[in-house]
C-alpha positions in Angstrom: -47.4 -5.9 -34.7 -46.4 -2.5 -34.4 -48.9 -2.0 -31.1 -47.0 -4.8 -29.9 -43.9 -3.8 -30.6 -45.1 -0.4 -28.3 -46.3 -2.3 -25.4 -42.9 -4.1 -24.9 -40.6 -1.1 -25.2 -41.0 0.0 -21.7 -40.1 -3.7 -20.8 -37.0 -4.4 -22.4 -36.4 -0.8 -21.3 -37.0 -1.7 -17.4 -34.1 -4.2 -17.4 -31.4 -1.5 -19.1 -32.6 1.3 -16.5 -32.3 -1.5 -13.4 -28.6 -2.5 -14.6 -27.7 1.4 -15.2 -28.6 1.8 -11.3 -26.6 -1.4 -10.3 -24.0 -0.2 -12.0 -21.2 0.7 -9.3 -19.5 3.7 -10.7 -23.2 5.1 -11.5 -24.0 4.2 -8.0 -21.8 6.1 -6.1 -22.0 9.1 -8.7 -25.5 9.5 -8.2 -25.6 8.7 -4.5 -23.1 12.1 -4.0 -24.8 13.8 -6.5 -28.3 13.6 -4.2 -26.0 14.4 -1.3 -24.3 17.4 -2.7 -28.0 18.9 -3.6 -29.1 18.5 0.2 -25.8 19.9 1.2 -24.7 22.4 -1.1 -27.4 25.0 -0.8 -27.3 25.1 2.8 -23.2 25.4 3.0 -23.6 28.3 0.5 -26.4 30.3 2.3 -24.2 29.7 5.3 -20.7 30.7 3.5 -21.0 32.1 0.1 -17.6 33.0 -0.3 -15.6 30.6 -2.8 -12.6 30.3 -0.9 -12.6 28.2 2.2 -14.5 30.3 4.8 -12.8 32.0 7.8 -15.3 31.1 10.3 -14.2 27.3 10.0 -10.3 28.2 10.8 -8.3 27.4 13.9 -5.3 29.9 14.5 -2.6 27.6 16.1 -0.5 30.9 16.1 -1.3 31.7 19.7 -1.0 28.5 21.3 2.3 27.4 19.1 3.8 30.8 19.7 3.5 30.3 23.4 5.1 26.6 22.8 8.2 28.1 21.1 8.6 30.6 24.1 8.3 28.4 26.4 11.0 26.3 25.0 13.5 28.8 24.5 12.9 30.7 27.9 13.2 27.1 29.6 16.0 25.3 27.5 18.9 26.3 29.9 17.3 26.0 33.3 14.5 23.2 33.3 15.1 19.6 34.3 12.9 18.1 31.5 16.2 19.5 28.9 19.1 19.3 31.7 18.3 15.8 32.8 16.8 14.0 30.0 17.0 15.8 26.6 21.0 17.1 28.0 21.7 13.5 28.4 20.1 12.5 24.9 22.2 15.5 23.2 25.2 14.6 24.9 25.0 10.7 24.4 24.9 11.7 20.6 27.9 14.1 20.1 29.9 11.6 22.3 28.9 8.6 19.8 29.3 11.1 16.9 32.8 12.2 17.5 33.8 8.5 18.8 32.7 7.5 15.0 34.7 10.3 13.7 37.8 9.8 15.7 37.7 6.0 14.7 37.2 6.6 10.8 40.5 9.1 11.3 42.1 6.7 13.3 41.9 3.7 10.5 42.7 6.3 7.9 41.8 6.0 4.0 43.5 3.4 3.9 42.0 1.3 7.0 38.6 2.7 5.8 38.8 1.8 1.9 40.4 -1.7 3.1 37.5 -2.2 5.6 34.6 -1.1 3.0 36.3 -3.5 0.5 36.1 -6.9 3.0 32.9 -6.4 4.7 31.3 -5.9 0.4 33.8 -9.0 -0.2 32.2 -10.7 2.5 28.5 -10.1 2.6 28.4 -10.1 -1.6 31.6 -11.3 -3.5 34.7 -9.8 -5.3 32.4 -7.4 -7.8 31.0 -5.3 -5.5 34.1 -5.0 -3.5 36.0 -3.4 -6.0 32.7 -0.9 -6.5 32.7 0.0 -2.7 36.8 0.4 -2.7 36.7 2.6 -6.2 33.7 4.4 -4.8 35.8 5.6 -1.8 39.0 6.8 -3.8 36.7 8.9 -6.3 35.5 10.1 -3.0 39.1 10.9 -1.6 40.3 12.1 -5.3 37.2 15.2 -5.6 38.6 16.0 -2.3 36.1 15.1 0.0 37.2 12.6 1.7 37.1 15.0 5.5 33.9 15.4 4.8 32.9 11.9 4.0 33.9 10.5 6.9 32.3 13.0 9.1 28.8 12.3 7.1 29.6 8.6 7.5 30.0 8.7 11.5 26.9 11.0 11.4 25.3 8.2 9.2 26.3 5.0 11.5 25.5 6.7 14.7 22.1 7.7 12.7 21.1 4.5 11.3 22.0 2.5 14.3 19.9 5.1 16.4 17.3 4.1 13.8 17.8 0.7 13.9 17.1 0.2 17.9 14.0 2.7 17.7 12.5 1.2 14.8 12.9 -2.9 15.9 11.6 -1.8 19.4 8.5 0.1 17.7 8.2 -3.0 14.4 8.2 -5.7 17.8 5.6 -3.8 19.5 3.5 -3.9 16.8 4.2 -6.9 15.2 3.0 -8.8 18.5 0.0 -6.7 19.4 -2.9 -6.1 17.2 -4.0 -3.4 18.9 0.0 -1.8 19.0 -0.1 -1.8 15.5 -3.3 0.1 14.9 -2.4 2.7 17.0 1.1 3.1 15.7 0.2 2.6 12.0 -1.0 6.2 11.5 2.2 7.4 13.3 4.2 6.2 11.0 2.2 6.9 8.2 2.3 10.9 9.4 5.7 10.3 10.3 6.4 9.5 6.7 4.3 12.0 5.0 5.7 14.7 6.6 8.4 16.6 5.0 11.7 15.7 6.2 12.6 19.8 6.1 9.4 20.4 8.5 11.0 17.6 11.2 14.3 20.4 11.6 12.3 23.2 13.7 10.7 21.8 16.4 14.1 19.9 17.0 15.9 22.9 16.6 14.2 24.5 19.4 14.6 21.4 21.8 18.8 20.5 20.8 19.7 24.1 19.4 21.9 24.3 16.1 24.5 21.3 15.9 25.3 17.6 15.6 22.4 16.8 18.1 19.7 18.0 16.4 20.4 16.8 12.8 20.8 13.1 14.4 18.0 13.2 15.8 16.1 14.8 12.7 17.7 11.9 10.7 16.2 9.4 13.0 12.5 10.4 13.3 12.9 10.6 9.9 14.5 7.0 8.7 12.9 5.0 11.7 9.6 4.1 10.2 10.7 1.9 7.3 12.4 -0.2 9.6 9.4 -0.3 11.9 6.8 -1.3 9.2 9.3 -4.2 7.8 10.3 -5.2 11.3 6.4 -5.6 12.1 5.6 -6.9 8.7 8.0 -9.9 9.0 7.4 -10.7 12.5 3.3 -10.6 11.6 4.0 -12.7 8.6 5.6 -15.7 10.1 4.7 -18.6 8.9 1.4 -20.3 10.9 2.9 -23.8 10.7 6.1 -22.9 12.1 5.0 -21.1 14.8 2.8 -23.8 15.6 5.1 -25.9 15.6 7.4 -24.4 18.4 4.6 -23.6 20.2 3.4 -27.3 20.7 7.3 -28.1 21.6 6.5 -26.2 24.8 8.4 -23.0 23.8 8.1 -19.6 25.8 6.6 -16.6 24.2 10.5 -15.4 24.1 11.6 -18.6 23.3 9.5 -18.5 20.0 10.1 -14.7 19.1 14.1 -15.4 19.2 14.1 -18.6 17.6 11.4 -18.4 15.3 10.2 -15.0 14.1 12.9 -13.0 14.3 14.5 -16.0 12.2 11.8 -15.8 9.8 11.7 -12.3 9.4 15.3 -11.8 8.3 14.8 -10.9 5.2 12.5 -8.2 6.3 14.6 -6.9 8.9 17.5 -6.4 6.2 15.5 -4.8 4.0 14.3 -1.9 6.8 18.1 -1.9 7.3 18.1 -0.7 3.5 15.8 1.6 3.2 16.8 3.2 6.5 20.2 3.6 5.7 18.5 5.2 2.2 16.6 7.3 4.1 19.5 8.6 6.3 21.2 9.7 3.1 18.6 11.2 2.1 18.9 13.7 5.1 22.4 14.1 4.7 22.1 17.2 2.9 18.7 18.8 4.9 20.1 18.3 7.5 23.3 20.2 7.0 20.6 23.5 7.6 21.0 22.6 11.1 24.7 22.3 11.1 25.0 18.4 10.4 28.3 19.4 8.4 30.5 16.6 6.4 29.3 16.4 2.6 25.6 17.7 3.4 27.0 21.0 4.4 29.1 21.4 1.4 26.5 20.8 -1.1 24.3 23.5 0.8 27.2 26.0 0.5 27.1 25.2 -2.8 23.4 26.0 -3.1 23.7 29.5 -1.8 26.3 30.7 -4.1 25.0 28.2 -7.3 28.1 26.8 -7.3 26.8 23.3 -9.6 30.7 21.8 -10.1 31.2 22.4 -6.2 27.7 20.9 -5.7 28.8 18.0 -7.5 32.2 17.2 -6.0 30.2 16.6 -3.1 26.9 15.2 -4.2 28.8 12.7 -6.2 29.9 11.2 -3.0 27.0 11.1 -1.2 25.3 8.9 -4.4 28.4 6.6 -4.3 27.8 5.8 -0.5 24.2 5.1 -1.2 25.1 3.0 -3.9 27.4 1.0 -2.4 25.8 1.1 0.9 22.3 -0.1 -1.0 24.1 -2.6 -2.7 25.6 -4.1 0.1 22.4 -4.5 2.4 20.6 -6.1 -0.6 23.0 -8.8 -1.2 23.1 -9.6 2.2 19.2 -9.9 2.4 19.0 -11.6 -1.4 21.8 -14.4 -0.1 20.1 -15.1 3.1 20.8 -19.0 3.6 22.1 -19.5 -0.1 25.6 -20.6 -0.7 28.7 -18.5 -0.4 28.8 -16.6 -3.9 31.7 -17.4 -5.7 35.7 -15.6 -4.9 34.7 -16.1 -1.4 36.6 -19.3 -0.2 37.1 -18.0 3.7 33.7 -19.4 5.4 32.3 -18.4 8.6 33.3 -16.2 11.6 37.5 -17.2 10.3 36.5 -15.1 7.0 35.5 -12.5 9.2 38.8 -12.5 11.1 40.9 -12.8 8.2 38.9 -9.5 7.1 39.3 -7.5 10.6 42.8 -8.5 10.7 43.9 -7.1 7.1 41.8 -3.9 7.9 44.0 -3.4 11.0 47.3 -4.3 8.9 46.2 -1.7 5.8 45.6 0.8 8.5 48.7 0.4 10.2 51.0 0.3 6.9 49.3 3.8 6.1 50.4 5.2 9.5 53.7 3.9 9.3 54.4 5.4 5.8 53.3 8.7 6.9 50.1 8.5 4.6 46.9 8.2 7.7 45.2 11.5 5.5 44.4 11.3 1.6 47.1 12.4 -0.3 46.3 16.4 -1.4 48.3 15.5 -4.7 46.1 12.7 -5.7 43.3 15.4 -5.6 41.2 16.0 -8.8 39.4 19.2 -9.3 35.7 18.5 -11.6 33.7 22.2 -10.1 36.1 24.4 -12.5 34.9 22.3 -15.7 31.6 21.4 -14.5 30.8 25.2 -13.8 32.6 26.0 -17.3 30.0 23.6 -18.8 27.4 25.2 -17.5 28.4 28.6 -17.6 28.5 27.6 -21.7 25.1 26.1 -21.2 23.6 28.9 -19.7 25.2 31.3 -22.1 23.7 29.5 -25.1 20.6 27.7 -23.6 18.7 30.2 -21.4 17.9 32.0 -24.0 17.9 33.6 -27.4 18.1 29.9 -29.0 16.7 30.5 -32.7 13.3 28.7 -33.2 12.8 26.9 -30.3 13.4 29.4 -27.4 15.9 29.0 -24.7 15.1 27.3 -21.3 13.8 30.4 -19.8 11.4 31.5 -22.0 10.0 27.3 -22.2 10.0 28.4 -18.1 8.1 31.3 -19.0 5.6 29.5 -21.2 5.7 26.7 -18.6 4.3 29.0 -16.1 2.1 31.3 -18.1 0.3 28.9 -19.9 0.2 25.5 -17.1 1.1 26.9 -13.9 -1.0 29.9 -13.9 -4.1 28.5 -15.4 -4.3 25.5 -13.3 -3.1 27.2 -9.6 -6.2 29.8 -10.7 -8.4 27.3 -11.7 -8.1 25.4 -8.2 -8.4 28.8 -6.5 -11.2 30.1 -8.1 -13.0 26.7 -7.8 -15.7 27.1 -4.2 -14.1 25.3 -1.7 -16.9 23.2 -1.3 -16.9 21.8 -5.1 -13.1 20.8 -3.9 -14.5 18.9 -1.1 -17.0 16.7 -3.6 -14.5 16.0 -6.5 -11.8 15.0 -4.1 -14.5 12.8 -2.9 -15.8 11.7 -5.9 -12.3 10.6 -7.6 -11.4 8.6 -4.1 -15.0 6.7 -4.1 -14.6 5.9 -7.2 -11.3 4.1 -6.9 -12.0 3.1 -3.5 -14.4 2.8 -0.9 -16.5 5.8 1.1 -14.1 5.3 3.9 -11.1 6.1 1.5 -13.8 8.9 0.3 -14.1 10.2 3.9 -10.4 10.3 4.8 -9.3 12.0 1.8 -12.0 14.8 2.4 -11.5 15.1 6.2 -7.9 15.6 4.8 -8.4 18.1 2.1 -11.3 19.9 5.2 -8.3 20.6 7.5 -6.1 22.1 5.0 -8.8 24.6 4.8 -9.4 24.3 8.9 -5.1 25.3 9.2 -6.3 28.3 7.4 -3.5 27.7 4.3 -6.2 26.5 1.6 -5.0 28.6 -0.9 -0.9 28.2 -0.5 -2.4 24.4 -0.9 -3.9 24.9 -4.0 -1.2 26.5 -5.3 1.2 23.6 -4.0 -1.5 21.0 -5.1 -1.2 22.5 -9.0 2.1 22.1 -8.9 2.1 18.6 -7.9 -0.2 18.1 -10.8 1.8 19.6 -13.6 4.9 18.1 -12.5 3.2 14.6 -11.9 1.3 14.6 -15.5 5.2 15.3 -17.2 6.6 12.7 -15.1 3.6 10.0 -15.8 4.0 10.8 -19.5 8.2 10.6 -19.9 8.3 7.9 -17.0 5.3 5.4 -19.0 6.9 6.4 -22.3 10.8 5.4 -20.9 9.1 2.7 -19.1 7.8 0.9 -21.7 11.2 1.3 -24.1 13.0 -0.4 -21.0 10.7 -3.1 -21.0 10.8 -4.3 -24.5 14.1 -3.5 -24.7 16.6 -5.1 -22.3 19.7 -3.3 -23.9 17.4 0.2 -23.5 17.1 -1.2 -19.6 20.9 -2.0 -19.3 21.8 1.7 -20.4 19.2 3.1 -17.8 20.1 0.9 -14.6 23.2 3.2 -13.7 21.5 6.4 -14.9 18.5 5.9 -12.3 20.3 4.8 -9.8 22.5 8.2 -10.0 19.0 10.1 -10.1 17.4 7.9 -7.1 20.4 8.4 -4.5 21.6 12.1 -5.9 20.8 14.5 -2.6 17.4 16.4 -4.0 19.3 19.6 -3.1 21.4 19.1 -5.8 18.7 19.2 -8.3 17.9 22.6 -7.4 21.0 24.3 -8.8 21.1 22.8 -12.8 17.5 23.2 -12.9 18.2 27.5 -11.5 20.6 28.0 -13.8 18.7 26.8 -16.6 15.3 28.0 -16.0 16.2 30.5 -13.3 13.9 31.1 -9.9 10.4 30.4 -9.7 8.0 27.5 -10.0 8.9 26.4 -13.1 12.9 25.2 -11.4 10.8 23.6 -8.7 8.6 21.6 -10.8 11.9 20.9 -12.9 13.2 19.3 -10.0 10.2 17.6 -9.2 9.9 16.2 -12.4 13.5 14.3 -12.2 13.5 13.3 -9.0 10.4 11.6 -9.2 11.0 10.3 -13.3 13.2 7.0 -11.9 10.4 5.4 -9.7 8.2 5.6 -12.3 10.2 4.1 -14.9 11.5 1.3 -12.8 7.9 0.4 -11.1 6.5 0.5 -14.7 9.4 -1.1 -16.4 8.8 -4.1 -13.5 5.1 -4.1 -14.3 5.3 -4.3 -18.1 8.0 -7.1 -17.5 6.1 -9.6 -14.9 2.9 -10.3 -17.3 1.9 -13.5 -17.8 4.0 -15.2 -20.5 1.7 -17.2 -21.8 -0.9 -14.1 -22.2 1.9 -12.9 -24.3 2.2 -16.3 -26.4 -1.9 -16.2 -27.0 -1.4 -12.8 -27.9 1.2 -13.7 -31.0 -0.5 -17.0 -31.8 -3.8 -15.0 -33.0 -1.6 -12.4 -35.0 -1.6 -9.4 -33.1 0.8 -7.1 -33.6 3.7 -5.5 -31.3 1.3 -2.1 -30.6 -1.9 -4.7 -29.7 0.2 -6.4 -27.1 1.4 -3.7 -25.7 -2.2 -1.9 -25.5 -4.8 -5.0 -25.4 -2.6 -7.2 -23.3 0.7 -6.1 -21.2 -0.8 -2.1 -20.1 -4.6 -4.1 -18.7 -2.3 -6.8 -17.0 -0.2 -4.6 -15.7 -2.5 -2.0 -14.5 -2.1 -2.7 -10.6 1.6 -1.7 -11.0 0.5 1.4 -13.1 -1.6 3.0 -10.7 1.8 2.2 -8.0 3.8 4.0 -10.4 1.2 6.9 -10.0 1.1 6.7 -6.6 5.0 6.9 -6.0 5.1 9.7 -9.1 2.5 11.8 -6.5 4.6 11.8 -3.3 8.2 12.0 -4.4 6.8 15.2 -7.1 5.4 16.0 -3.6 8.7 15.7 -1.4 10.8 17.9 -4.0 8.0 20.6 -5.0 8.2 21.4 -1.3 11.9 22.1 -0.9 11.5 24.4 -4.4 10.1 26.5 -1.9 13.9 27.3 -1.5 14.3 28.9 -5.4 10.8 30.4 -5.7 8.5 27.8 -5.7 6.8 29.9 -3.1 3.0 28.2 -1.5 3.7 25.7 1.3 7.4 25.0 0.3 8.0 28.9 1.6 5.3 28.4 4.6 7.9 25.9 5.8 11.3 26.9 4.9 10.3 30.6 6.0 8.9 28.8 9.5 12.7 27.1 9.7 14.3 30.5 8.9 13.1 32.2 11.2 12.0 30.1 14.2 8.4 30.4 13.4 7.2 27.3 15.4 3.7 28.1 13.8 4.1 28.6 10.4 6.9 25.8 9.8 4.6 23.2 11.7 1.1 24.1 9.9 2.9 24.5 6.4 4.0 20.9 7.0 1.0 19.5 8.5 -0.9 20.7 5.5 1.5 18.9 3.1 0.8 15.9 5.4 -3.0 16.1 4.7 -2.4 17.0 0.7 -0.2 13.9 0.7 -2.6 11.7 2.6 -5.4 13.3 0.3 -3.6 12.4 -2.8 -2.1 8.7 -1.7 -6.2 7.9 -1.0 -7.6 9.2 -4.8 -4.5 7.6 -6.5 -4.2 4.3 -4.9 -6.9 1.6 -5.5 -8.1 0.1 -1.9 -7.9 -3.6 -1.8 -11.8 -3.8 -1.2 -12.5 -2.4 -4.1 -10.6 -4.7 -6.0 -12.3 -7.9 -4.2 -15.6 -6.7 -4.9 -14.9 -5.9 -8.6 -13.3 -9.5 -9.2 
C-alpha cells in the first residue's frame, strides 16, 4: 500500500504543476522573469551604472534652443506671425474686449438679471436664485471688475473651444482612421500639464490676452472632441439605417440624425470644457490673462490666503453655477419643462432677453451701471486673522502631538526621503521590469510595452532622476488620498445624511483654482514637498470619494438582500460583497487619485516641491524652451506610465470572465 501510495505521488503531482503553469499571473511572471535573465546581464556589462545611463540620452537643448531663437529673432518681421498668427492674436483681443465691453455695458444688473433667466430657463426657479446669489457674493467680496473680465476671457475661451473641438470630435467620429490618429493627440494633449502649454505660446503671442486664450483652448478642447466623437460614433445602428434607406445624403443624415442623437454628448463636452476653462483661469493669469486669475496669483506671491479667497471664491461660484447649468440642460434633453417654468418655447426666451435689457436699462438710468462700493464686504482681513492665529498656534510647539511643521518634517524625513531614495538608488533597469511587471499583470503586454517605452524615454529626456523624485511624490500623496478618500467614501455610501453634508464641501474642493491650495497648505506646513503633497492630497481627495461613493452605491440590490438573508453582518457586506462588486469603480477611483495627485504635485513645484514641477516652472520663468518642454513631456510619459499599471485593460477583463 505504501509502494503504491509512492508510485502515484508524482501523478497527482503532474496535474498541480500543469495548473501552476496555466495559471495566468504565474505565466506572465515567469515568462519576464526568463526574459529579464537573458537581458539583464548583457544591459549591465554594457551600463553598469544604476542610474539611467548617459549614453542612451538625447539633449533637445541644442535643437530647442535654436527653436526659441528663431522665434523671438523672427516674431516681428516674418509673415508666418504678421499674416497668420497677427491675425489669430488680433481676432482674440478684438472678441475679448467686445465681451468685456458688453458685460460693462449690461452692468451688474443686466448681467445678474441675464445669469438668473437663462438658469430659469434651461433648469427651473432653484438654480436661478443660485446663479443670481452667486453673482452678488461675487460683486459684495469686491470682485465683481474682475469677474467679468475672467467671464469674457472665459466665453471667448470656451466658444474658441467649442468650434475646435466639434470640428476635431466630427472628423473623428466619421473616420476610423481620423480617430486613431487623433486619439493619441488628445490623450498627450490631456496629459500634459496645463502650466507646460504657457511657454511655447508665450514665445509665439508674447505676454497678454492672446496667449492665455489660446493656452485655455489647447487646453479645454479635447473633452469636447472625445464626447463629440463618442456620440456621433455611438449613434444608434437602427436609426441610422433607417435614414439611410430613406435616401438621405451623408449630410443629410449627420444633421438630422447623429448630431441629434449625440446631444447629450455634445452638452456634456460643453461641461467639462467650460470646467476645464476655469481651471485655467488662474495659470493662466502667469501670462497676463488678468480678471480673478490674476488676483489670486498676486495673492500667491505675497501669501496673502483672505485675498486669495475673495477671489477664489468667485471663480468656484462660476464653476458651480456654470456646471450646474450645462448639466441640467443635458439631463432634461426632451423631458418636460421642469416645474416654475410656464413660458414655453422661443416666447420664454424673449420674455427672458427682454427683462435682461429692461434690468439693464433701469440700472443705467438710476445711475447704478457699476456695483455699488458700499455694498462691498471685506472677508481677507478675518480670513488672514484666522490664519495668522492658526499659524501662531498650529505650526508648531503644539504639546504632544507636534505642530504642522514638524508632522511636515516627519512627513518628509521618514516617507518622502525614503521612498524618492529608494526609487533612485533602484538600477534603472529593475525600474524598467517592475513597471512592466505591475502593467502585465493588470493588463496585456501591449499595456506592458507602452508603459515601459514610457518610463524608457523619461530616462532617454535625460530627467530620470527629477522623475523619480516626482514619481515618489505621486506615491505618497496618492496612498493618503486612497486611504481618507475609500475611508470617506464608504461613510458616504452607507450613509446618505454623511453624503448630503459632503455634496457642497466637494464641490467647493473640485472647482477651487489649485493655486489656491498652495497658500493654506504654506502657511501651515511651510515650503517644500511636504505643502505640495498637501495640496495634492486635497485636490485629488473629492474624485475619489465621489467615484467610490458611486461604486459602493450601484451594487446589485439583490446581492445585498442575499447577503442579509444568510445573516451576515454590516462589516461582511461591506468586505465579502459591495468592495468585490464594486471593484471596477475602485480601480477608476485609483486611476483618477493618480493623475489629479499628478496635475497638483507639479505646480508645488512653485513652493518647493522642486523635481519636474521646478524643471517646468523654472523653463516658464525664464524662457527656457528646453527645459519647460522636456520637464513636461516627462510628466506626459510618468502620467501615461502610471494610467497603464493602474487601469485594468478591457482584454484583460474578457479573458478573465
Amino acid at each position: 500500500m505504501a509502494a503504491a501510495s509512492t508510485a502515484t505521488a508524482p501523478a497527482a503531482d503532474t496535474p498541480r504543476f500543469g495548473a501552476l503553469l496555466r495559471n495566468r499571473v504565474l505565466g506572465k511572471l515567469l515568462l519576464l522573469a526568463v526574459v529579464a535573465a537573458v537581458l539583464v546581464p548583457i544591459v549591465n556589462a554594457k551600463w553598469a551604472s544604476g542610474s539611467w545611463p548617459h549614453a542612451l540620452t538625447v539633449d533637445l537643448t541644442g535643437p530647442l534652443g535654436k527653436t526659441s531663437d528663431w522665434i523671438i529673432d523672427n516674431r516681428d518681421s516674418h509673415p508666418l506671425f504678421l499674416y497668420f498668427f497677427g491675425h489669430i492674436s488680433n481676432a482674440v483681443v478684438v472678441s475679448v474686449r467686445g465681451a468685456y465691453l458688453v458685460l460693462l455695458a449690461a452692468g451688474w444688473a443686466g448681467v445678474t438679471a441675464a445669469a438668473g433667466l437663462i438658469a430659469w430657463r434651461v433648469a427651473g426657479l432653484k438654480l436661478a436664485a443660485a446663479a443670481v446669489a452667486a453673482l452678488l457674493v461675487c460683486g459684495s467680496f469686491g470682485m465683481w471688475v474682475p469677474t467679468m473680465q475672467t467671464l469674457a476671457l472665459m466665453i471667448v475661451a470656451v466658444l474658441a473651444s467649442v468650434v475646435l473641438g466639434m470640428l476635431l470630435g466630427l472628423a473623428a467620429g466619421l473616420s476610423d482612421r481620423t480617430y486613431r490618429a487623433l486619439r493619441p493627440v488628445l490623450d498627450t494633449m490631456q496629459v500634459f500639464p496645463a502650466y507646460a502649454y504657457l511657454l511655447p505660446v508665450v514665445l509665439v503671442f508674447g505676454i497678454g490676452v492672446p496667449a492665455a486664450v489660446l493656452a485655455t483652448v489647447v487646453y479645454a478642447a479635447p473633452p469636447m472632441a472625445r464626447l463629440t466623437a463618442l456620440g456621433l460614433r455611438g449613434a444608434d445602428g437602427g436609426v441610422m439605417e433607417a435614414v439611410a434607406s430613406l435616401g438621405a445624403t451623408a449630410r443629410q443624415r449627420l444633421l438630422t440624425a447623429r448630431l441629434p442623437l449625440a446631444r447629450k454628448q455634445l452638452l456634456l463636452g460643453l461641461n467639462q470644457t467650460i470646467m476645464m476653462a476655469l481651471s485655467m483661469a488662474v495659470i493662466a493669469s502667469v501670462i497676463g490673462a488678468g480678471g480673478l486669475g490674476d488676483r489670486v496669483y498676486q495673492a500667491l506671491a505675497s501669501v496673502d490666503v483672505g485675498a486669495a479667497l475673495a477671489a477664489g471664491i468667485p471663480i468656484v461660484l462660476l464653476a458651480v453655477i456654470l456646471d450646474r447649468t450645462t448639466a441640467a440642460a443635458g439631463a432634461r434633453l426632451g423631458a418636460a419643462e421642469p416645474d416654475g417654468r410656464r413660458l414655453h418655447g422661443p416666447y420664454g426666451w424673449g420674455v427672458a432677453a427682454v427683462l435682461t435689457v429692461v434690468a439693464a436699462l433701469v440700472a443705467r438710468l438710476a445711475d447704478r451701471i457699476d456695483w455699488p462700493e458700499t455694498w462691498t464686504v471685506n472677508i481677507a482681513d478675518p480670513v488672514n486673522n484666522a490664519v495668522d492665529w492658526m499659524t501662531d498656534h498650529l505650526y508648531s510647539g503644539v504639546p504632544y502631538i507636534g505642530g504642522t511643521a514638524d508632522w511636515a518634517g516627519h512627513f518628509t524625513t521618514w516617507v518622502l526621503d525614503p521612498l524618492r531614495d529608494g526609487l533612485q538608488w533602484l538600477p534603472w533597469w529593475s525600474v524598467l521590469l517592475i513597471v512592466a511587471a505591475l502593467a502585465w499583470l493588470i493588463g496585456t503586454w501591449r499595456t506592458a510595452l507602452t508603459a515601459v517605452l514610457a518610463m524608457a524615454a523619461i530616462g532617454v529626456l535625460g530627467v530620470w532622476k527629477p522623475s523619480l523624485d516626482t514619481l515618489s511624490q505621486v506615491l505618497a500623496a496618492v496612498a493618503v488620498t486612497l486611504v481618507v478618500g475609500f475611508a470617506v467614501g464608504i461613510a458616504a455610501a452607507r450613509s446618505g445624511r454623511v453624503e448630503r453634508l459632503l455634496r457642497p464641501v466637494l464641490d467647493v474642493f473640485q472647482t477651487m483654482p489649485q493655486f489656491v491650495y498652495l497658500i493654506p497648505v504654506v502657511a501651515l506646513f511651510g515650503v517644500g514637498r511636504a505643502p505640495a503633497v498637501a495640496a495634492a492630497v486635497v485636490y485629488a481627495l473629492p474624485a475619489v470619494i465621489r467615484i467610490t461613493t458611486q461604486g459602493l452605491r450601484q451594487v446589485d440590490a439583490a446581492a445585498m438582500e442575499s447577503a442579509r438573508s444568510m445573516g451576515a453582518t454590516s462589516g461582511q457586506q461591506l468586505r465579502q460583497v459591495q468592495l468585490p462588486l464594486a471593484r471596477p469603480a475602485l480601480l477608476l477611483a485609483v486611476n483618477q487619485g493618480v493623475v489629479l495627485v499628478l496635475a497638483v504635485v507639479i505646480i508645488g513645484g512653485l513652493v518647493g516641491g522642486g523635481a519636474l514641477g521646478y524643471e517646468v516652472v523654472f523653463g516658464l520663468a525664464q524662457g527656457d524652451l528646453a527645459t519647460g518642454l522636456v520637464g513636461g513631456a516627462a510628466i506626459v510619459c510618468l502620467g501615461l506610465m502610471l494610467d497603464r499599471v493602474t487601469q485594468p485593460t478591457e482584454r484583460r477583463a474578457k479573458k478573465g470572465a
